[in-house]
mmCIF file as Biopython writes it, N, C-alpha, C and O atoms, coordinates in Angstrom:
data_model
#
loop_
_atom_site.group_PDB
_atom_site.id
_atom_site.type_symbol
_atom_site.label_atom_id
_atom_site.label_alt_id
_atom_site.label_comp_id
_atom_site.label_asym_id
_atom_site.label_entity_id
_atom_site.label_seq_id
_atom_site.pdbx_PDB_ins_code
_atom_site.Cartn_x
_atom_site.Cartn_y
_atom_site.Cartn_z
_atom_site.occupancy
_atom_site.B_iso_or_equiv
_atom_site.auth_seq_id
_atom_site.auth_asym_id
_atom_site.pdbx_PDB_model_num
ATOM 1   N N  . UNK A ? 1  ? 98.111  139.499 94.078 1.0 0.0 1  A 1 
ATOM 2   C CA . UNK A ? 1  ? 97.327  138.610 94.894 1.0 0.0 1  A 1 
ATOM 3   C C  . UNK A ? 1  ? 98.202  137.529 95.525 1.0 0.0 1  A 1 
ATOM 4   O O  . UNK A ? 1  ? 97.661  137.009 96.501 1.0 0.0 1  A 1 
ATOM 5   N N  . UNK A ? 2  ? 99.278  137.107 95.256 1.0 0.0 2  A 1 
ATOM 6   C CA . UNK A ? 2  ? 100.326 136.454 95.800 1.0 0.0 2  A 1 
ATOM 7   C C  . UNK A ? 2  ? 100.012 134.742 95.134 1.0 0.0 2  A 1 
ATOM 8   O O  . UNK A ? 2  ? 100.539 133.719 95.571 1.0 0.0 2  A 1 
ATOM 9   N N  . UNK A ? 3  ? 99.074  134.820 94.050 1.0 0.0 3  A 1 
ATOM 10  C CA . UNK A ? 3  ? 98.610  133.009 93.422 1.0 0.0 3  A 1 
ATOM 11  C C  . UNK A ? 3  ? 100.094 133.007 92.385 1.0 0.0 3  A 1 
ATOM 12  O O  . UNK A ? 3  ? 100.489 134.031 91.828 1.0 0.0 3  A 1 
ATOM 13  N N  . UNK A ? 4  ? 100.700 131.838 92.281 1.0 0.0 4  A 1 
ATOM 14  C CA . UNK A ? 4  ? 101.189 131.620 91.160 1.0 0.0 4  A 1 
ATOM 15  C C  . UNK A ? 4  ? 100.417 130.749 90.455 1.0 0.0 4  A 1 
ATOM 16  O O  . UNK A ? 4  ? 99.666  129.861 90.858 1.0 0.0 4  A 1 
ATOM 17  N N  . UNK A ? 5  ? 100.820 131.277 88.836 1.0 0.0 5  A 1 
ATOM 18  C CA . UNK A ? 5  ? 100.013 130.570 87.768 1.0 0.0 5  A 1 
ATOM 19  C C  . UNK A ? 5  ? 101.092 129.391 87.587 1.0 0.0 5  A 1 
ATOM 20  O O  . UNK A ? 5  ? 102.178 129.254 88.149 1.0 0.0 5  A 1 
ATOM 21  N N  . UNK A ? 6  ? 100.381 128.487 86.515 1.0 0.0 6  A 1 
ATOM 22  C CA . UNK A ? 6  ? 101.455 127.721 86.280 1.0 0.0 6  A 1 
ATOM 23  C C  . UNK A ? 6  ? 102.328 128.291 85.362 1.0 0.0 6  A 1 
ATOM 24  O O  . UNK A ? 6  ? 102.225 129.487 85.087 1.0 0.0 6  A 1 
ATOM 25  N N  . UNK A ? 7  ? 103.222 127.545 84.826 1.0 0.0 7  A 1 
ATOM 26  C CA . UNK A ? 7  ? 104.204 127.926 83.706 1.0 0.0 7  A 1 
ATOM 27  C C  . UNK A ? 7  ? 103.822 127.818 82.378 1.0 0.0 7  A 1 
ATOM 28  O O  . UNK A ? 7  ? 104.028 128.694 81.538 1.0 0.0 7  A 1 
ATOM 29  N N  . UNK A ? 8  ? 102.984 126.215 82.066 1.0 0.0 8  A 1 
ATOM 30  C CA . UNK A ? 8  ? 102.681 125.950 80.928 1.0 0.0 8  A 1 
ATOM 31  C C  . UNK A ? 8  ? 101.493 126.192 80.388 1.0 0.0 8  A 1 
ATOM 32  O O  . UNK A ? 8  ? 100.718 126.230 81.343 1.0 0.0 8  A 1 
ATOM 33  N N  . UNK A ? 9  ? 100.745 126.427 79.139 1.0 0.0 9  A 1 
ATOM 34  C CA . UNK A ? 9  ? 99.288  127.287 78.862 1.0 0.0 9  A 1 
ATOM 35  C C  . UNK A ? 9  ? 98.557  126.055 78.834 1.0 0.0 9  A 1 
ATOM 36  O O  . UNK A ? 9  ? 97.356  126.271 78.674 1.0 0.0 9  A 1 
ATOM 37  N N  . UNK A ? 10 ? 98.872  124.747 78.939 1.0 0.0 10 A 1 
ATOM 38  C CA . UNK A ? 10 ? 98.151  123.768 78.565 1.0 0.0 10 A 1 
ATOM 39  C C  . UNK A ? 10 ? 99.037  122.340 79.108 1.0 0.0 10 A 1 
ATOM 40  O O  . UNK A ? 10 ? 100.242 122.370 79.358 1.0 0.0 10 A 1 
ATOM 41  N N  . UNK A ? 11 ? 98.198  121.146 79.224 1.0 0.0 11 A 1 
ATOM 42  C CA . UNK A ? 11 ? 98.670  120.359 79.153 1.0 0.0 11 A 1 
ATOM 43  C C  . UNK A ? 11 ? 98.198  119.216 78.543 1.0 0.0 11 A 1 
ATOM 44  O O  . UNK A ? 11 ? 96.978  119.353 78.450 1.0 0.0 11 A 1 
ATOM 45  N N  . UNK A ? 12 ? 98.659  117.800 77.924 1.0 0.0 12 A 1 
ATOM 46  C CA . UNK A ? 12 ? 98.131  117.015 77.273 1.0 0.0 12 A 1 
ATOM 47  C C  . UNK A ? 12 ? 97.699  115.646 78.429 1.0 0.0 12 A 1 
ATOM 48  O O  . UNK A ? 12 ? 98.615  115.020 78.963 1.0 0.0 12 A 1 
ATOM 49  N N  . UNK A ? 13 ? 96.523  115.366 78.659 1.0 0.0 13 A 1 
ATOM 50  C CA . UNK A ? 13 ? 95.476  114.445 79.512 1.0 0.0 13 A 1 
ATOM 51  C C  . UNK A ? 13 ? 96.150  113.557 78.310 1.0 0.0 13 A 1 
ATOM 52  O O  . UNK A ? 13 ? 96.622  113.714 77.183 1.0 0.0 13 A 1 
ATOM 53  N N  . UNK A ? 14 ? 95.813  112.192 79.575 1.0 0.0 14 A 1 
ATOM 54  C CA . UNK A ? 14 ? 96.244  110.788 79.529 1.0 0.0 14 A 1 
ATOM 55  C C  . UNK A ? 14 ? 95.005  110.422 78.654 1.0 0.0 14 A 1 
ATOM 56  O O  . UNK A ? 14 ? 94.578  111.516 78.285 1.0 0.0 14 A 1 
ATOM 57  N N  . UNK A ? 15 ? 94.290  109.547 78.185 1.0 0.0 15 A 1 
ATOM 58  C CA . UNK A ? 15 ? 93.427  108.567 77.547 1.0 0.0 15 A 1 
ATOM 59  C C  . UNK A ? 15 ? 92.444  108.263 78.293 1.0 0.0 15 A 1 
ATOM 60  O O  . UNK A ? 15 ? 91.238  108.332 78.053 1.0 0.0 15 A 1 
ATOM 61  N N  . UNK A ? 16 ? 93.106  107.848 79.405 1.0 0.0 16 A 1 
ATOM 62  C CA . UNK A ? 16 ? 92.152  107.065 80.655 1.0 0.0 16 A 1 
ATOM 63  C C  . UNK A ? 16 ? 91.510  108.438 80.940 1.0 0.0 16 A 1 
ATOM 64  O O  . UNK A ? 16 ? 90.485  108.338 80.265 1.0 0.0 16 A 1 
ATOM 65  N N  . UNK A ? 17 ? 91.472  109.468 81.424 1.0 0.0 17 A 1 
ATOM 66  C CA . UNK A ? 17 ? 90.549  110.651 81.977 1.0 0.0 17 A 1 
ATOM 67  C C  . UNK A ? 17 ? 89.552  111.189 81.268 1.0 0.0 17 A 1 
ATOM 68  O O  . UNK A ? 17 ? 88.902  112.176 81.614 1.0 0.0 17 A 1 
ATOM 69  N N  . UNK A ? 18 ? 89.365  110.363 79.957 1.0 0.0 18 A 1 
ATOM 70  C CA . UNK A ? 18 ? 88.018  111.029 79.156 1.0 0.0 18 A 1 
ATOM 71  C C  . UNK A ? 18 ? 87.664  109.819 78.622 1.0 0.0 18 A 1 
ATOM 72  O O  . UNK A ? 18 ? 88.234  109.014 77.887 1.0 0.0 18 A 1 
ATOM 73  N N  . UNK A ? 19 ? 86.177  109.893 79.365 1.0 0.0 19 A 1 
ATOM 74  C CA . UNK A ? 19 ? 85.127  109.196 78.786 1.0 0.0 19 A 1 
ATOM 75  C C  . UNK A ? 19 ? 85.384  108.078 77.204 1.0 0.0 19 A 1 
ATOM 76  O O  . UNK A ? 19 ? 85.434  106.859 77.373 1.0 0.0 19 A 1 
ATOM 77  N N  . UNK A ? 20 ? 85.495  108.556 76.053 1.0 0.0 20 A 1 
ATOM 78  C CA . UNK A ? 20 ? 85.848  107.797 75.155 1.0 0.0 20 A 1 
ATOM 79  C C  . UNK A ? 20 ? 87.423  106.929 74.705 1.0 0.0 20 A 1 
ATOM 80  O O  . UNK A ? 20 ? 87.631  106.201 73.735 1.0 0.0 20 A 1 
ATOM 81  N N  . UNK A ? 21 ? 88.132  107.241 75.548 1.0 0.0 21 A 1 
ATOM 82  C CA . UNK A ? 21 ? 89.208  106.883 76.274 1.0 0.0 21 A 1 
ATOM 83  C C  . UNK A ? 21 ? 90.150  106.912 75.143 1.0 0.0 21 A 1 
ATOM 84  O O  . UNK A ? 21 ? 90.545  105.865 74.631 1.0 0.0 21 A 1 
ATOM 85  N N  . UNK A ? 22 ? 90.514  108.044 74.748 1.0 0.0 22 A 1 
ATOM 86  C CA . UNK A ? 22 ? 90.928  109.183 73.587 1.0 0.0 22 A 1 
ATOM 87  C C  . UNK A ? 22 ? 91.795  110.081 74.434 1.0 0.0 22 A 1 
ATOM 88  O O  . UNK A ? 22 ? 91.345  110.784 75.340 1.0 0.0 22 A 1 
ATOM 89  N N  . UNK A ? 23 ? 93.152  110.013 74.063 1.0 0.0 23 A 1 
ATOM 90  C CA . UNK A ? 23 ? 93.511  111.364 74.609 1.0 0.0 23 A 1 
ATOM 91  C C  . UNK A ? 23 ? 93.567  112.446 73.421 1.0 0.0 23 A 1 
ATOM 92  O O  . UNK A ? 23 ? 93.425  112.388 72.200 1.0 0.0 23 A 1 
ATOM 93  N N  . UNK A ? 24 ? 93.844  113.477 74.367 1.0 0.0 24 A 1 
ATOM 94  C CA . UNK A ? 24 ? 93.545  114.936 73.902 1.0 0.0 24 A 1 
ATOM 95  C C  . UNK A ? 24 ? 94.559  115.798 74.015 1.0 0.0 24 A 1 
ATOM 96  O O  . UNK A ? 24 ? 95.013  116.157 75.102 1.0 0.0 24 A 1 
ATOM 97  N N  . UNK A ? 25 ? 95.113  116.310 72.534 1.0 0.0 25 A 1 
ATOM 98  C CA . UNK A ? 25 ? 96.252  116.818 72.772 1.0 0.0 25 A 1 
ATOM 99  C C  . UNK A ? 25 ? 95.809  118.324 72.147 1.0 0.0 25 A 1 
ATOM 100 O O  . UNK A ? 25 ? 95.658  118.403 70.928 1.0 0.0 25 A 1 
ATOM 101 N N  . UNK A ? 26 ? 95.549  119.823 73.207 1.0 0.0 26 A 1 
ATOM 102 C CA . UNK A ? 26 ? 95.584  120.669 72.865 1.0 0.0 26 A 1 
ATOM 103 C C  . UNK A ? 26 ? 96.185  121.408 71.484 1.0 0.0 26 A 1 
ATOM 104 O O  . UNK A ? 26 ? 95.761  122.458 71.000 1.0 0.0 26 A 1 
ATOM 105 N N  . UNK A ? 27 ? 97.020  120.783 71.100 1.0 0.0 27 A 1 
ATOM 106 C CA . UNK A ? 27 ? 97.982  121.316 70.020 1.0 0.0 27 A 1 
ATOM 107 C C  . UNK A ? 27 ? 97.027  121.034 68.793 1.0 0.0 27 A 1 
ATOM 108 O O  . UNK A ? 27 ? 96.857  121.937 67.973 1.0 0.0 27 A 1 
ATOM 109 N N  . UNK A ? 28 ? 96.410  119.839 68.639 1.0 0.0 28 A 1 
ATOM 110 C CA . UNK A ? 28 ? 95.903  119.406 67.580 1.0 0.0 28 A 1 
ATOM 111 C C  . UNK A ? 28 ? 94.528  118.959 67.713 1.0 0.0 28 A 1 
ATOM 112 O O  . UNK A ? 28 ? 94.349  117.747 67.590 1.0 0.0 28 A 1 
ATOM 113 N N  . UNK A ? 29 ? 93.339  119.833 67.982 1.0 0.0 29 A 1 
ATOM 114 C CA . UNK A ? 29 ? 92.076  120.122 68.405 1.0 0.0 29 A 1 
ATOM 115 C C  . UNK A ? 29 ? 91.476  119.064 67.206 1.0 0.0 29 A 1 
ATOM 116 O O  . UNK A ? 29 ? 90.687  118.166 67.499 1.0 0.0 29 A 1 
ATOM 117 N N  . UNK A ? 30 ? 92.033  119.330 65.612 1.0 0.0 30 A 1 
ATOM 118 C CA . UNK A ? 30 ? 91.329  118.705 65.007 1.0 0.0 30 A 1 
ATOM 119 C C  . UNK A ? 30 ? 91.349  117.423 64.569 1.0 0.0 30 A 1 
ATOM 120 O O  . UNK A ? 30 ? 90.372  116.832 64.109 1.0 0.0 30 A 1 
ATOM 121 N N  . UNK A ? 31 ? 92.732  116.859 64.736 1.0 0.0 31 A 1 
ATOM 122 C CA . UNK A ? 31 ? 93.245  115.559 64.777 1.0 0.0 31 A 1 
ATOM 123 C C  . UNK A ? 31 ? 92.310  114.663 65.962 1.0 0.0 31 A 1 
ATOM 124 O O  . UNK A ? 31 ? 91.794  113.592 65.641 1.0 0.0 31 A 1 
ATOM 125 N N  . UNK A ? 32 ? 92.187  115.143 67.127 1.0 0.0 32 A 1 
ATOM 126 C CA . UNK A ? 32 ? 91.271  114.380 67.907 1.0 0.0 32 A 1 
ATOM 127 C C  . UNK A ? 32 ? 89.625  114.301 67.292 1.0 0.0 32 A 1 
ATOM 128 O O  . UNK A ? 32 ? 88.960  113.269 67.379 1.0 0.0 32 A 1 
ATOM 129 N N  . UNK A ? 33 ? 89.118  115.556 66.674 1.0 0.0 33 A 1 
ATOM 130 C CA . UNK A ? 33 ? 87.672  115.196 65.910 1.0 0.0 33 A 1 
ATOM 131 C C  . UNK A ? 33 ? 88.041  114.504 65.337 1.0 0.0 33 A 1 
ATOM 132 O O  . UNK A ? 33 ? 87.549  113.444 65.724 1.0 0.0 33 A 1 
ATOM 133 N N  . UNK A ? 34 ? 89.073  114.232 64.052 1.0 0.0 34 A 1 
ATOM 134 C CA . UNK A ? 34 ? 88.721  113.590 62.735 1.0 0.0 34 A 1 
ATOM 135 C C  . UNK A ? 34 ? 89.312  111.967 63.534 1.0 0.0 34 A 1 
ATOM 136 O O  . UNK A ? 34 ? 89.762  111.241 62.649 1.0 0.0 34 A 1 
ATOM 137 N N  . UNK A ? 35 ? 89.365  111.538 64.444 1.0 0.0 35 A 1 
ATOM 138 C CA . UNK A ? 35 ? 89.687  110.469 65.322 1.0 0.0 35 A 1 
ATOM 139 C C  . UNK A ? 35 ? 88.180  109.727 65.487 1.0 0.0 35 A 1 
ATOM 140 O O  . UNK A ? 35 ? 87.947  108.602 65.929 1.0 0.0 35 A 1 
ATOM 141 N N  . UNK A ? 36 ? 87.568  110.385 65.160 1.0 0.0 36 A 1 
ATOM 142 C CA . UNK A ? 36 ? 85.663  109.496 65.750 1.0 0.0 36 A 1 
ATOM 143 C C  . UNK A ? 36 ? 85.154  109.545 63.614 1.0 0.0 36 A 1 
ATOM 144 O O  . UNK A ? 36 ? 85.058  110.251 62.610 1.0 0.0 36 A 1 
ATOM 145 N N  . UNK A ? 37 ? 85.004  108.150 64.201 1.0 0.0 37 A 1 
ATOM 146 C CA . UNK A ? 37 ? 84.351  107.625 62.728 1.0 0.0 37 A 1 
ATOM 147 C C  . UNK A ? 37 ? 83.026  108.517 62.394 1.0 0.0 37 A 1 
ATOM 148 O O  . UNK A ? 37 ? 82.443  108.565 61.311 1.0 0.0 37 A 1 
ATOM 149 N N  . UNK A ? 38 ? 82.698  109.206 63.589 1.0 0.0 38 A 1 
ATOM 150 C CA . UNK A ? 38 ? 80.957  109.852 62.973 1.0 0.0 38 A 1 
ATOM 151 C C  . UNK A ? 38 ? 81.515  111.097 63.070 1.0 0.0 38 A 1 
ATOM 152 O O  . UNK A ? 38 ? 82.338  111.398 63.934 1.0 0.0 38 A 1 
ATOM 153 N N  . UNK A ? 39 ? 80.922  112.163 61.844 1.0 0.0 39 A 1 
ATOM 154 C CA . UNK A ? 39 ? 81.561  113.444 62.001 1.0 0.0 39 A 1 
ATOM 155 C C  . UNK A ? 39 ? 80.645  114.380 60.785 1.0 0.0 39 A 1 
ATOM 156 O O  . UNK A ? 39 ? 80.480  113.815 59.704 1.0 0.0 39 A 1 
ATOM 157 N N  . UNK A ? 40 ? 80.259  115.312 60.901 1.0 0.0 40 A 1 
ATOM 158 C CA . UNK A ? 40 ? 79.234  115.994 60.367 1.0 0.0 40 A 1 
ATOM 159 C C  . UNK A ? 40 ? 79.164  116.357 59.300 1.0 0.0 40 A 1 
ATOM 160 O O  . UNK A ? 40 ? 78.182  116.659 58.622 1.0 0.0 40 A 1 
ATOM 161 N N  . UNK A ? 41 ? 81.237  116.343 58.868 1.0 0.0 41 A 1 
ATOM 162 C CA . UNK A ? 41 ? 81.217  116.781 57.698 1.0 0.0 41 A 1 
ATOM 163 C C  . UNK A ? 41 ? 81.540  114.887 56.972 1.0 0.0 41 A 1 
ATOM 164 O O  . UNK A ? 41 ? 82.310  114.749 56.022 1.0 0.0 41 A 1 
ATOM 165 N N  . UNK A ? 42 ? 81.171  114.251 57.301 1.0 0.0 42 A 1 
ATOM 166 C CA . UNK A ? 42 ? 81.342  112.642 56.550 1.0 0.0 42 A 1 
ATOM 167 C C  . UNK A ? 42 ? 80.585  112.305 55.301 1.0 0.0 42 A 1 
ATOM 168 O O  . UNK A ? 42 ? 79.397  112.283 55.621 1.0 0.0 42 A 1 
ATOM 169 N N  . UNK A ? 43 ? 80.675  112.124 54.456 1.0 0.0 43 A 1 
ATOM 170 C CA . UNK A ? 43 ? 80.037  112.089 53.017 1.0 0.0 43 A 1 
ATOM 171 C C  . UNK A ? 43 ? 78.399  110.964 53.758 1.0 0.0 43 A 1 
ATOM 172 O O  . UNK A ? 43 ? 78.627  110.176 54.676 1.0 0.0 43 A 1 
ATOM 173 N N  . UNK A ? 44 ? 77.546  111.044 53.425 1.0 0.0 44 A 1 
ATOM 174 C CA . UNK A ? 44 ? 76.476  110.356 53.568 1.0 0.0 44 A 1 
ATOM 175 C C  . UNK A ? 44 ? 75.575  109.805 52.722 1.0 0.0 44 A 1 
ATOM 176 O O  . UNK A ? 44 ? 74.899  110.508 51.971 1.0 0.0 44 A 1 
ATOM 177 N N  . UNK A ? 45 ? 75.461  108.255 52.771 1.0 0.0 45 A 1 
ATOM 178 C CA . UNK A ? 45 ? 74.645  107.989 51.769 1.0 0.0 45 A 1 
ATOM 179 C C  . UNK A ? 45 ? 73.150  107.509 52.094 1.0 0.0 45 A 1 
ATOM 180 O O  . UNK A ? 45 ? 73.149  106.849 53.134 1.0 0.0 45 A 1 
ATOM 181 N N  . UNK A ? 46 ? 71.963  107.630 51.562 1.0 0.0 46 A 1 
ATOM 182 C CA . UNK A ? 46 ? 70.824  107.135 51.451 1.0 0.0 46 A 1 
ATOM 183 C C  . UNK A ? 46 ? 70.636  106.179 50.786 1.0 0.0 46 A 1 
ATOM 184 O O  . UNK A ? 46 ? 71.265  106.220 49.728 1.0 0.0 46 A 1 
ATOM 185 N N  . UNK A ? 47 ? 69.886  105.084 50.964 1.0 0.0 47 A 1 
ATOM 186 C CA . UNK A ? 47 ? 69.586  104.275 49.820 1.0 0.0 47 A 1 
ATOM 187 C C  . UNK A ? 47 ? 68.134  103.742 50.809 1.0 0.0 47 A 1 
ATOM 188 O O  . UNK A ? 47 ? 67.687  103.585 51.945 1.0 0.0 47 A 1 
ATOM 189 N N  . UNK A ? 48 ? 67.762  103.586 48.757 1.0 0.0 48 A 1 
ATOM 190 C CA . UNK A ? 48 ? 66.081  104.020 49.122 1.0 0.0 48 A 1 
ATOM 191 C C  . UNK A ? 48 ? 65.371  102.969 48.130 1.0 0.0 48 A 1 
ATOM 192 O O  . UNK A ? 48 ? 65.463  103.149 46.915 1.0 0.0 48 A 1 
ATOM 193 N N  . UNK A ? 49 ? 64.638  101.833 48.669 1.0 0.0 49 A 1 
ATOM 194 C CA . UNK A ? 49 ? 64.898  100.909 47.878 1.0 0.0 49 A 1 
ATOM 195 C C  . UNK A ? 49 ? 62.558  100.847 47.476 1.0 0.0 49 A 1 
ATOM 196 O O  . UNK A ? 49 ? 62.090  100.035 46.678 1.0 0.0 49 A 1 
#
């Protein structure tokens, strides 16, 4: 088709380009979740008075 792709499979976005103003580094998908204080697997407590 005559397109060149790029070279690299990914690249790492600045902070400023997402909303929670977090950057995002492909390499480490889970290091950016465990980065947000709320998270599904977070121990949870009730108290029930």
């Amino acid at each position: 088709m005559g397109i060149e792709s790029p070279k690299d499979d990914y690249k790492v976005e600045p902070p400023e380009v997402f909303i929670d103003k977090k950057g995002f580094d492909p390499s480490d998908p889970v290091g950016y979740l465990n980065s947000f204080a709320i998270r599904a697997n977070a121990p949870t407590r009730f108290f029930m008075s």
